[in-house]
N, CA, C and O of each residue as an XYZ file, in Angstrom:
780
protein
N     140.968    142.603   -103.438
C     140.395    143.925   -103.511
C     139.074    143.911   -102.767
O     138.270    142.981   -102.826
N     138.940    144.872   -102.158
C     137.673    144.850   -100.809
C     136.469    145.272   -102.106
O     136.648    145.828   -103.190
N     135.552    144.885   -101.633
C     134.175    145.493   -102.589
C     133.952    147.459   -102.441
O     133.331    148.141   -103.257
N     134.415    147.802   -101.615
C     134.378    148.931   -101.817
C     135.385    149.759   -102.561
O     135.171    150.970   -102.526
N     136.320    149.398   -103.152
C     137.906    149.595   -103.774
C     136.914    148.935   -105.195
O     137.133    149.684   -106.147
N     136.218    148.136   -105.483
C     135.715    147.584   -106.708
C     134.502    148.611   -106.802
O     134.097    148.983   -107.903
N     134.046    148.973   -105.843
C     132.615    150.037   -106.483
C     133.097    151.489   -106.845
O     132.676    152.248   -107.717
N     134.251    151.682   -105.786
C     134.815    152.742   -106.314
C     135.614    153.124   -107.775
O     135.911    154.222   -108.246
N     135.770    152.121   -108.146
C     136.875    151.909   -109.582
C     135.381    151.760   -110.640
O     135.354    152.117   -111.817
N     134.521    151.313   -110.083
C     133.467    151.007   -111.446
C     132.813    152.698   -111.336
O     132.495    153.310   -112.356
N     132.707    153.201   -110.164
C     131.762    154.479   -109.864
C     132.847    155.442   -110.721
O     132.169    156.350   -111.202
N     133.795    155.555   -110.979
C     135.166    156.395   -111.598
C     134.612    156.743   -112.688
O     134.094    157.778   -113.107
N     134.967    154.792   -113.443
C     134.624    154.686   -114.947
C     133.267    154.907   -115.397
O     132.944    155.198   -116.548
N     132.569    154.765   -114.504
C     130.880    155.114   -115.070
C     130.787    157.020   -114.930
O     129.983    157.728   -115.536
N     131.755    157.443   -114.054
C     131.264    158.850   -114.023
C     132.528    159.651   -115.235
O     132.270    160.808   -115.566
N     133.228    159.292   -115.555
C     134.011    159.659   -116.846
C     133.410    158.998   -118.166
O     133.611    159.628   -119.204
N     132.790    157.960   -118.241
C     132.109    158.198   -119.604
C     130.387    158.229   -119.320
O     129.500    157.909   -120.112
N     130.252    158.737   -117.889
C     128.723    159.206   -118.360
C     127.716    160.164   -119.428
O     126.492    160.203   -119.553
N     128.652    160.788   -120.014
C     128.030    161.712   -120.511
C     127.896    160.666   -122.379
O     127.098    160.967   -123.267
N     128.723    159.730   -122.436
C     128.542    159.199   -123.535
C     128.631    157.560   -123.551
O     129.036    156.877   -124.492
N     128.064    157.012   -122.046
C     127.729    155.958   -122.361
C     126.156    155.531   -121.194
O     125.367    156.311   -120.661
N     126.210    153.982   -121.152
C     125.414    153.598   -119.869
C     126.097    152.512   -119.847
O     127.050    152.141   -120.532
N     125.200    151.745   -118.503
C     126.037    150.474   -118.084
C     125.733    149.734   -118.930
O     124.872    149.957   -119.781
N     126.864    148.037   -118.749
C     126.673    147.324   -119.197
C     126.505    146.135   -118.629
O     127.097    145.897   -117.577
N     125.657    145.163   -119.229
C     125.545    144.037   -118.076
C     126.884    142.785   -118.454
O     127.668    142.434   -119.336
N     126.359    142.435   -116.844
C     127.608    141.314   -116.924
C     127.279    140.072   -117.624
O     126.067    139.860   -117.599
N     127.955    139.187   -118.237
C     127.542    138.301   -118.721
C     128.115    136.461   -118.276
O     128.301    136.188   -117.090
N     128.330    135.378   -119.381
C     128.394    134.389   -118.828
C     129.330    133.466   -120.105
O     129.317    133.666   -121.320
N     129.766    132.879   -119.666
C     130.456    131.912   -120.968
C     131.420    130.601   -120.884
O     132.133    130.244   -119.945
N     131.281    130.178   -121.771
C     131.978    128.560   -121.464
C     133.102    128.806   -122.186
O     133.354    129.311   -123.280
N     134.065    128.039   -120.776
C     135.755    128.046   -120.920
C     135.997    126.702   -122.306
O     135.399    125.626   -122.312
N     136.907    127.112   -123.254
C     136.995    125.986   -124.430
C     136.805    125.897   -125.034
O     137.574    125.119   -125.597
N     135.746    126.355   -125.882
C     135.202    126.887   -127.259
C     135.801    128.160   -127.987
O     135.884    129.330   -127.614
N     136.111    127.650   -128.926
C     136.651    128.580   -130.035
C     135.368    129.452   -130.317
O     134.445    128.800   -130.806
N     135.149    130.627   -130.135
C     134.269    131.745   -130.385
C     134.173    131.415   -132.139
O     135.177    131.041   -132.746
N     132.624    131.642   -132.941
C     132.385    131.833   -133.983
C     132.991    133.127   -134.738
O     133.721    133.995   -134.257
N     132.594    133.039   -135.776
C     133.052    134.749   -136.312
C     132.078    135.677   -136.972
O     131.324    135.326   -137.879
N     132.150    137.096   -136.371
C     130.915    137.928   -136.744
C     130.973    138.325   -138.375
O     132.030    138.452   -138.994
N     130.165    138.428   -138.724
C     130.572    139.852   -140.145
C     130.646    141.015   -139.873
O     130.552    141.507   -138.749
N     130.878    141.729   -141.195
C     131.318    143.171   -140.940
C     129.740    143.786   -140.557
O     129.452    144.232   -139.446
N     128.802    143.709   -141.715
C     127.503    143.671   -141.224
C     127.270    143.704   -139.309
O     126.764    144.640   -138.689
N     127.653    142.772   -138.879
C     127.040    142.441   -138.033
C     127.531    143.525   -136.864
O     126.761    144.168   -136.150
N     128.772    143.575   -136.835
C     129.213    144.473   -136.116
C     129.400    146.347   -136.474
O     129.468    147.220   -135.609
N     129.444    146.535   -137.824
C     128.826    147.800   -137.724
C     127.609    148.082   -137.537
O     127.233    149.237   -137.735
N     126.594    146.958   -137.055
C     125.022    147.367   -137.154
C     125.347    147.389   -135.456
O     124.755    148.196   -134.740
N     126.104    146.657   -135.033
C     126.237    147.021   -133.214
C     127.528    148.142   -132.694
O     127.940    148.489   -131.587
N     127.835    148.425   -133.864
C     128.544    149.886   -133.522
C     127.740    150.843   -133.499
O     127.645    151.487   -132.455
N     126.940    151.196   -134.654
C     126.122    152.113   -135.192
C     124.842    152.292   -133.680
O     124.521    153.397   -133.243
N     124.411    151.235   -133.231
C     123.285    151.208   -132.287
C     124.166    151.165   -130.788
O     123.530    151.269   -129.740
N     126.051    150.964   -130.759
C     126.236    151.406   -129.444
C     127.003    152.860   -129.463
O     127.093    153.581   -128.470
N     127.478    153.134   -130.606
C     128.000    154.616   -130.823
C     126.956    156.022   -130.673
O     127.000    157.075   -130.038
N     125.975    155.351   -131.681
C     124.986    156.286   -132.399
C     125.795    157.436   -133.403
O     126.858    157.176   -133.967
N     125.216    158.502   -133.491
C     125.967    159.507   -134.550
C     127.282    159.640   -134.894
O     127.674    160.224   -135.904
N     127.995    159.092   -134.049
C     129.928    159.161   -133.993
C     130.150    158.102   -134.682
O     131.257    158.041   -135.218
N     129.614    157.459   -134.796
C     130.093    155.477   -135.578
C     130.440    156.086   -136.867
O     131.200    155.310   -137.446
N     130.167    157.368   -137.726
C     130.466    157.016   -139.760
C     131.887    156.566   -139.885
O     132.151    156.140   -141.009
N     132.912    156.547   -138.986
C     134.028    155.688   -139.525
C     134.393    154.626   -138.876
O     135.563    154.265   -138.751
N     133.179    153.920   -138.312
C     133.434    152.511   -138.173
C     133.358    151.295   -139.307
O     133.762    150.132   -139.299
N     132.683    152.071   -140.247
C     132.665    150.984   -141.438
C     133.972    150.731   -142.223
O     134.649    149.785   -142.624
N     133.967    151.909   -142.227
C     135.947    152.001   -142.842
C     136.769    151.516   -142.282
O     137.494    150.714   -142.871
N     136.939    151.772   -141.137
C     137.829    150.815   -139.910
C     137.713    149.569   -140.073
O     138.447    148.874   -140.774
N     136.854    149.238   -139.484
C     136.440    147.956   -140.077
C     136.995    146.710   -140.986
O     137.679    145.711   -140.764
N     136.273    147.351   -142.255
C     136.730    146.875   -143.759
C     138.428    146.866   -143.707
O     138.993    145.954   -144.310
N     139.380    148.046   -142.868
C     140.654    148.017   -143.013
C     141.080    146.783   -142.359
O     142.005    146.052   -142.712
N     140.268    146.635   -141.330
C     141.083    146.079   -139.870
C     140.873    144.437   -140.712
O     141.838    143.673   -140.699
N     139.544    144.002   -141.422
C     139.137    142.971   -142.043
C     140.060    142.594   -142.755
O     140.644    141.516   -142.650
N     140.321    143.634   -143.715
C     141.704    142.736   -144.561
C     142.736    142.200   -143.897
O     143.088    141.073   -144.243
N     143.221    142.656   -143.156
C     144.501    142.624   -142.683
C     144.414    141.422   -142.018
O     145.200    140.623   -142.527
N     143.647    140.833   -140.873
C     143.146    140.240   -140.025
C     141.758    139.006   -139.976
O     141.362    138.221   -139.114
N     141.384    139.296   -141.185
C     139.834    138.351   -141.200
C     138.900    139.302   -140.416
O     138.912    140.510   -140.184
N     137.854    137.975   -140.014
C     136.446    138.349   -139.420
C     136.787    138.456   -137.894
O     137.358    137.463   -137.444
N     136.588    139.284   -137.181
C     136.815    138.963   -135.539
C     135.724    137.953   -135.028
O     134.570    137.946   -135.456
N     136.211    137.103   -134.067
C     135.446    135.898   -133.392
C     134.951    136.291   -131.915
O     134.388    135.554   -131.106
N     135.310    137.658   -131.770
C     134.566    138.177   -130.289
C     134.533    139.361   -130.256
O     135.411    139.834   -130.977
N     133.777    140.295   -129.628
C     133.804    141.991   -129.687
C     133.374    142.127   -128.397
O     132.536    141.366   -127.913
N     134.045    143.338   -127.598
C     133.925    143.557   -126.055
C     133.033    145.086   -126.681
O     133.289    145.820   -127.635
N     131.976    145.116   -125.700
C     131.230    146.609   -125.555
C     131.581    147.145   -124.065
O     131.278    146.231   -123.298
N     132.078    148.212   -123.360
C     132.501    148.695   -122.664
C     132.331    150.233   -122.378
O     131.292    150.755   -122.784
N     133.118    150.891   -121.815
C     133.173    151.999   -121.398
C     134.569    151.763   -120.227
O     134.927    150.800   -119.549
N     135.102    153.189   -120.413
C     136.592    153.431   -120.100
C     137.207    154.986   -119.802
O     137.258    155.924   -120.597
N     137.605    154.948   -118.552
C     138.597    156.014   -118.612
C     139.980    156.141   -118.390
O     140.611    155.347   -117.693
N     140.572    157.312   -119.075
C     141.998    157.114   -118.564
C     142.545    158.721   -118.501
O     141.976    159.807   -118.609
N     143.739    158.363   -118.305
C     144.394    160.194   -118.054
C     146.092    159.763   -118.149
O     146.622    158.750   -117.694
N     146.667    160.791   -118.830
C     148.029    160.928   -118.974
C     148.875    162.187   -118.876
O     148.460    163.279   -119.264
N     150.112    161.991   -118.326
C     150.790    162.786   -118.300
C     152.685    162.679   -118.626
O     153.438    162.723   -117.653
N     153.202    162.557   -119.913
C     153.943    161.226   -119.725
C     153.687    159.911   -119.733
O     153.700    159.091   -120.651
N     153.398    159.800   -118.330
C     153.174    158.168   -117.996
C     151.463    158.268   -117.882
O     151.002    159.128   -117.132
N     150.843    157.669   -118.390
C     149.172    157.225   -118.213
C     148.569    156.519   -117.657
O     149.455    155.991   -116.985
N     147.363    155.876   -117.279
C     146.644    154.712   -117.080
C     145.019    154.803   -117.839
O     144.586    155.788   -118.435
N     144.312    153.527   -117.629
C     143.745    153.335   -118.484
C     142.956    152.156   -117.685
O     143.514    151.109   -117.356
N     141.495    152.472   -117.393
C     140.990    151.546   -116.662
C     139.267    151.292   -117.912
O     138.778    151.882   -118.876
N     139.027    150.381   -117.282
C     137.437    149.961   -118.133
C     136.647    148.803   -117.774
O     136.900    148.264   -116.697
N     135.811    148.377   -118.444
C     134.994    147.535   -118.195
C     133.902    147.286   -119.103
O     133.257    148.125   -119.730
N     133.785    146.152   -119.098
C     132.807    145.878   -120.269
C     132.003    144.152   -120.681
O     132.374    143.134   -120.098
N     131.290    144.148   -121.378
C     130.921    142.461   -122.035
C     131.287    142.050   -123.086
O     131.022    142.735   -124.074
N     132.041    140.764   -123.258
C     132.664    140.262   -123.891
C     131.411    139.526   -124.788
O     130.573    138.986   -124.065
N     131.154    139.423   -126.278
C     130.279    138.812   -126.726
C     130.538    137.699   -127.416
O     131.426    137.958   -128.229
N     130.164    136.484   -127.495
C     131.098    135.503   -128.651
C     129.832    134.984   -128.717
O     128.940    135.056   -127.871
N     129.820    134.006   -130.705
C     128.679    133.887   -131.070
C     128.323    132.401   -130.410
O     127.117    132.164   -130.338
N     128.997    131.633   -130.044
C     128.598    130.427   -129.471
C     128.899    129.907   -128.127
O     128.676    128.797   -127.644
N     129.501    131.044   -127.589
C     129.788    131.216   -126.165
C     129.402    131.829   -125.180
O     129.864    131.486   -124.092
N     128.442    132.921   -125.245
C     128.043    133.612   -124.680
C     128.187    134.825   -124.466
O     128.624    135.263   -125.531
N     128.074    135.842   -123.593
C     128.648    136.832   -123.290
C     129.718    136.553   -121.556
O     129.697    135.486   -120.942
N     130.128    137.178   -121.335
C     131.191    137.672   -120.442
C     132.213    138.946   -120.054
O     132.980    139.704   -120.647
N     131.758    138.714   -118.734
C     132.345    140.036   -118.661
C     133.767    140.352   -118.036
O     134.466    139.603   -117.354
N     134.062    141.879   -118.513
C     135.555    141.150   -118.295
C     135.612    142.888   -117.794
O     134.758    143.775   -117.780
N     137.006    142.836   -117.426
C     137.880    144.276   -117.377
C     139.244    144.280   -118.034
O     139.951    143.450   -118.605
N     139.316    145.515   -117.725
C     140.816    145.832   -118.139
C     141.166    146.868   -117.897
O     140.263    147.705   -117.905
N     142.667    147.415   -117.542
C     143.337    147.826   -116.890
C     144.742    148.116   -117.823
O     144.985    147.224   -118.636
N     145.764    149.355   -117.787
C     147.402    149.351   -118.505
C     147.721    150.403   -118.282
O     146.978    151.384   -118.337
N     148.955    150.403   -117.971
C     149.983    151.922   -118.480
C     150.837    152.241   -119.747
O     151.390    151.399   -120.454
N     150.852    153.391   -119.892
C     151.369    153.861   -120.782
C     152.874    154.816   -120.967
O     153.306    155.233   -119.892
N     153.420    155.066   -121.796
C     154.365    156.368   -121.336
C     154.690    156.446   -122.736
O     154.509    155.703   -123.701
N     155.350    157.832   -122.514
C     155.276    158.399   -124.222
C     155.300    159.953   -124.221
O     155.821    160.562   -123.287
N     154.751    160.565   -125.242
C     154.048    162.109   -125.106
C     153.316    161.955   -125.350
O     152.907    161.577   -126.449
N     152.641    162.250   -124.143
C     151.077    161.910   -123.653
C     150.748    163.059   -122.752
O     151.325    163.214   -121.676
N     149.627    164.025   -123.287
C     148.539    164.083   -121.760
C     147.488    164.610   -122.301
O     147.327    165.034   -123.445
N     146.352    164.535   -120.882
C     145.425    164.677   -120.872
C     144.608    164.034   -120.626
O     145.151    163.265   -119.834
N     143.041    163.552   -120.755
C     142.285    162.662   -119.579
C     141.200    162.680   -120.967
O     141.108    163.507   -121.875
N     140.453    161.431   -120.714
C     139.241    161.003   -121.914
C     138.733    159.641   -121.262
O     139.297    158.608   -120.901
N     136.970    160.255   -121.276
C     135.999    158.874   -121.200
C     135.709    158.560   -122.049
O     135.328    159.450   -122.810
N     135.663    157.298   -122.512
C     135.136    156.667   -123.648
C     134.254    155.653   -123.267
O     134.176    155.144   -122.149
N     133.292    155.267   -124.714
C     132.329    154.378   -124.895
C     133.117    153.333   -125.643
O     133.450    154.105   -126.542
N     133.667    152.225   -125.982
C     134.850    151.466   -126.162
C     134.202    149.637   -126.843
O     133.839    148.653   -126.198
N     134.285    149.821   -128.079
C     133.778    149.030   -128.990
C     135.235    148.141   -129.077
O     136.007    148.807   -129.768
N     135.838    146.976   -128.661
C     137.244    146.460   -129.073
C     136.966    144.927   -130.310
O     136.653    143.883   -129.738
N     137.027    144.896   -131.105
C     136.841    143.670   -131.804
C     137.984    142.722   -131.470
O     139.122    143.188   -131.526
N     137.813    141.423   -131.123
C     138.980    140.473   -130.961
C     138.901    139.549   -132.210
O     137.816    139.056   -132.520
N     140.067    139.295   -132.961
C     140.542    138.638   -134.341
C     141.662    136.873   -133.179
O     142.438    136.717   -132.236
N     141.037    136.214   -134.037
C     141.808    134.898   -133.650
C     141.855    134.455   -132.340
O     142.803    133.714   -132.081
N     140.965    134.751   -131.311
C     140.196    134.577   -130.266
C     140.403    132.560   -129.590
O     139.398    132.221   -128.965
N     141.413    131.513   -129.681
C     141.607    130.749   -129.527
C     140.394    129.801   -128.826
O     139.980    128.723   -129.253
N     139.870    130.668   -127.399
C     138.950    130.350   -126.492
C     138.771    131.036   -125.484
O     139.670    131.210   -124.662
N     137.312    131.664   -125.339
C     137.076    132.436   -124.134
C     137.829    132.845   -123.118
O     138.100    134.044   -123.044
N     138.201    132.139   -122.365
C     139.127    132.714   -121.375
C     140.556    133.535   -122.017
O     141.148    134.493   -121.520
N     140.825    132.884   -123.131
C     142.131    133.345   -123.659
C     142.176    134.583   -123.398
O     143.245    135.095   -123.065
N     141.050    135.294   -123.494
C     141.021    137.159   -122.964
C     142.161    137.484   -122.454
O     142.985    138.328   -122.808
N     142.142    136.549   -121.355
C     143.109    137.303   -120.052
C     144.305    137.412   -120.376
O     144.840    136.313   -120.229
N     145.026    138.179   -120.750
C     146.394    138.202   -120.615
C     146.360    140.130   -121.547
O     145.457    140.820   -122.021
N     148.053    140.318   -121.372
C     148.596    141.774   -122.210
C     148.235    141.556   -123.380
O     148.115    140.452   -123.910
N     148.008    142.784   -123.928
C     148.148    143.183   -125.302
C     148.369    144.424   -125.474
O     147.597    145.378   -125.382
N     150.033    144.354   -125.863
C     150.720    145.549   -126.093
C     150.571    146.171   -127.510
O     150.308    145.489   -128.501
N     150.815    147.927   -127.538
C     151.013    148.107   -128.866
C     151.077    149.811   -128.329
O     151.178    150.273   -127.193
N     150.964    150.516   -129.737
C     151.166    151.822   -129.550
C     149.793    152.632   -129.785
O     149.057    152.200   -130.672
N     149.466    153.551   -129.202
C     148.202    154.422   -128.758
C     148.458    156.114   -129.044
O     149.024    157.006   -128.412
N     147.721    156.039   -130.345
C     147.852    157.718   -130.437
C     146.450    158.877   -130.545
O     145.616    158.868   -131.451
N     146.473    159.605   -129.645
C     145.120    160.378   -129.334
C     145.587    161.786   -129.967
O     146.746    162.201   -129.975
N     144.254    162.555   -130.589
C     144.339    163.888   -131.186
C     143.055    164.567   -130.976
O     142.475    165.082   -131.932
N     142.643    164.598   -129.962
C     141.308    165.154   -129.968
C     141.107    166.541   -128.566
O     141.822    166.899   -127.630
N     139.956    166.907   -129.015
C     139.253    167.739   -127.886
C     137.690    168.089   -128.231
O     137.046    168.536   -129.180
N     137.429    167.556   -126.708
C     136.309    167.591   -126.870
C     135.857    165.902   -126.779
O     135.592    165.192   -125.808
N     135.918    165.524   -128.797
C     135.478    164.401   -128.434
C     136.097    163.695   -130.001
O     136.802    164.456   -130.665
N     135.887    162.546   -130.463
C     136.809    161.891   -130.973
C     136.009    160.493   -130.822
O     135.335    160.030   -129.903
N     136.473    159.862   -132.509
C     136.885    158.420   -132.470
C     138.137    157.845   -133.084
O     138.741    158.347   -134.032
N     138.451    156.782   -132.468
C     139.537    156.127   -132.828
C     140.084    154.809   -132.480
O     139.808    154.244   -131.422
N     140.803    154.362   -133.309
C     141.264    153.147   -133.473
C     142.730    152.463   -133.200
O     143.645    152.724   -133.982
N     142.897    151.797   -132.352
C     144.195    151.132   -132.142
C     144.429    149.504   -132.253
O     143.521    148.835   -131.761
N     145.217    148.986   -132.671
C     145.205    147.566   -132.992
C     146.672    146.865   -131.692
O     147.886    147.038   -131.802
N     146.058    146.243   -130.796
C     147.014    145.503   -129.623
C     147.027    144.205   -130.224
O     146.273    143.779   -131.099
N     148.103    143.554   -129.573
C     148.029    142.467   -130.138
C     149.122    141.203   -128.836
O     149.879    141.798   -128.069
N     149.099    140.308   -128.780
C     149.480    139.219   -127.917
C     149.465    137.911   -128.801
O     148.460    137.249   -129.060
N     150.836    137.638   -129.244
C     150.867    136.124   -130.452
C     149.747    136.701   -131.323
O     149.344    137.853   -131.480
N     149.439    135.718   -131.753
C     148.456    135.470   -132.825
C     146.910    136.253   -132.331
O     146.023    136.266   -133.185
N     146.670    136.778   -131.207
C     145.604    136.958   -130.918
C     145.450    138.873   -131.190
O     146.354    139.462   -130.599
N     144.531    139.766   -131.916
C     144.912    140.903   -131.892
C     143.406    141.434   -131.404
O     142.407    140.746   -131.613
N     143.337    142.915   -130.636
C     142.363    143.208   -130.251
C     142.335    144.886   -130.611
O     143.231    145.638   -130.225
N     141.351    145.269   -131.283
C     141.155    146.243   -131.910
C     140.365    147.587   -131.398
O     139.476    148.066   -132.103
N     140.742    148.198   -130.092
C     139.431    149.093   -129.198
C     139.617    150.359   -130.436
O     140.542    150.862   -131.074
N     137.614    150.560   -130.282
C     137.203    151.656   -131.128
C     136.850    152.633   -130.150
O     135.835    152.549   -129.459
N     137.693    153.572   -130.088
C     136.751    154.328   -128.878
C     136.029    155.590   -129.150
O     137.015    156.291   -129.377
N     135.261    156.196   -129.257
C     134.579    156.925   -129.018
C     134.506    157.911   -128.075
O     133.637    157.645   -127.244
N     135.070    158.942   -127.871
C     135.085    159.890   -126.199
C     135.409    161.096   -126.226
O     136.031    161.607   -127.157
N     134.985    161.752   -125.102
C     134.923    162.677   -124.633
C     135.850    163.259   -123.878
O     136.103    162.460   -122.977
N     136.705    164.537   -123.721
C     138.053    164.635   -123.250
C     139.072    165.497   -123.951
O     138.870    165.811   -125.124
N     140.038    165.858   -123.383
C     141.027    166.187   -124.030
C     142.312    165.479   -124.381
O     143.044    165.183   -123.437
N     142.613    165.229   -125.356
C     143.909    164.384   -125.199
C     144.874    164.464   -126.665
O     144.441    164.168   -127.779
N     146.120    164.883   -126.399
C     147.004    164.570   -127.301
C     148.330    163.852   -127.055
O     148.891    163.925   -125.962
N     148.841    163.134   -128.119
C     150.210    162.490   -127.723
C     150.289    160.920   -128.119
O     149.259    160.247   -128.096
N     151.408    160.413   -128.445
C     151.313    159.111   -128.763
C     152.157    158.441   -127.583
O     153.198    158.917   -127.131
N     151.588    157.349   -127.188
C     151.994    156.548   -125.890
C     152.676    154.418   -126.687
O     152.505    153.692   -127.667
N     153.328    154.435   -125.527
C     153.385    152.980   -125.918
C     153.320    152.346   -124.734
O     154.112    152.508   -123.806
N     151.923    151.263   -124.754
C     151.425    151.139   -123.686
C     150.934    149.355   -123.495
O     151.380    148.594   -124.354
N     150.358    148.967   -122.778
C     149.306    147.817   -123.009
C     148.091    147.821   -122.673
O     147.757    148.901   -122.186
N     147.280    147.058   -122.729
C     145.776    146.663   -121.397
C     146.113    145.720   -120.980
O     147.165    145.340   -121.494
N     145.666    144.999   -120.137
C     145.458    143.564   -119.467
C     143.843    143.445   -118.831
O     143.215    144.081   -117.985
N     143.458    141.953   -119.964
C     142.218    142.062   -119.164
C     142.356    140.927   -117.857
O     143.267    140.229   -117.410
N     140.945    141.160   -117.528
C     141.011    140.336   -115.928
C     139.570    140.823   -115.299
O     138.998    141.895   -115.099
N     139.223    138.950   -115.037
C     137.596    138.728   -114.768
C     137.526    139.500   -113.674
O     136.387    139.468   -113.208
N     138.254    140.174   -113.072
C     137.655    140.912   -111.985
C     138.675    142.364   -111.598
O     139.767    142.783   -111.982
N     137.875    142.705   -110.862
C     138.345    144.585   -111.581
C     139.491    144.850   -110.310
O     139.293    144.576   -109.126
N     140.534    145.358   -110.795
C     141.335    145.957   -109.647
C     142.075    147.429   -110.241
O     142.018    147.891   -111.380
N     142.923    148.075   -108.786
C     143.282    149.222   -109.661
C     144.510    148.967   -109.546
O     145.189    149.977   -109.362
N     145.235    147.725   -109.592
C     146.620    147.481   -109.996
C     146.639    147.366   -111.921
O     146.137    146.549   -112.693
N     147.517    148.676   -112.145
C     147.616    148.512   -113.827
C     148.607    147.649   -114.502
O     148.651    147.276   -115.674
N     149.403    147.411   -113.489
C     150.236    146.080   -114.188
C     149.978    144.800   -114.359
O     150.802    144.073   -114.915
């Protein structure tokens, strides 16, 4: 991908969730280490300060996603847009945080299809549960995606790949209804191939 095909794909996603996010920086991290694990504490106090006023049902989420799953061992902060019609896509970008690994930054990219449409930027909080080792990021995580909003909206979807599950909270702005069955794929470097 030429650098101008990469500024253009980041200039997209920064101008679809400008109105409800800012950038984020890139970060750094060592391949091999099993990521620590946050508390609930810890990460609704970095929802609350990356959401602001939209976060009151991140604590609940949360606490749900906790039982089911434990403590997550990594959380991506991001920003994301996508659009559907039928068939969707779904592009983003963001920093990967782990407590003894660092940060890193990553992307991600998926399609969708379903009854689906409509278009939404989001500010995109994803918690990762059972996180093996940093790089492990990279790969699908399929599952099903259902949006009900206008205007603006939060919400919660749980993807998952083996044992590894990843939880995006999004937050956004947009119109969108319809339930899709879709994936992401992340990947250290940004392209606009969604497969």
């Amino acid at each position: 991908m030429s650098a101008s095909q990469s500024s253009s794909r980041r200039d997209l996603i920064r101008l679809a969730a400008a109105a409800i996010g800012g950038a984020v920086l890139p970060g750094f991290a060592r391949a091999g280490v099993r990521p620590e694990t946050y508390s609930s504490g810890e990460i609704v106090e970095n929802g609350h300060r990356f959401f602001g006023s939209i976060s009151r049902g991140l604590a609940e989420g949360l606490e749900k996603a906790n039982k089911q799953w434990g403590r997550p061992n990594a959380y991506i902060l991001g920003q994301e847009a996508g659009g559907a019609f039928v068939g969707g896509v779904r592009y983003g970008e963001g920093t990967m945080f782990t407590r003894n690994a660092g940060q890193k930054g990553v992307f991600w990219q998926g399609p969708s299809i379903g009854l689906d449409a409509g278009a939404d930027g989001d500010r995109t909080m994803m918690l990762v549960y059972n996180l093996p080792e940093v790089n492990s990021i990279y790969r699908r995580y399929a599952g099903v995606n259902g949006s009900a909003y206008l205007v603006g909206g939060l919400g919660f979807t749980a993807l998952n790949n083996d044992e590894v599950v990843v939880m995006p909270v999004r937050a956004g702005l947009g119109a969108r209804l319809g339930l899709a069955l879709g994936y992401i794929k992340f990947t250290p470097d940004s392209t606009w191939n969604p497969f």
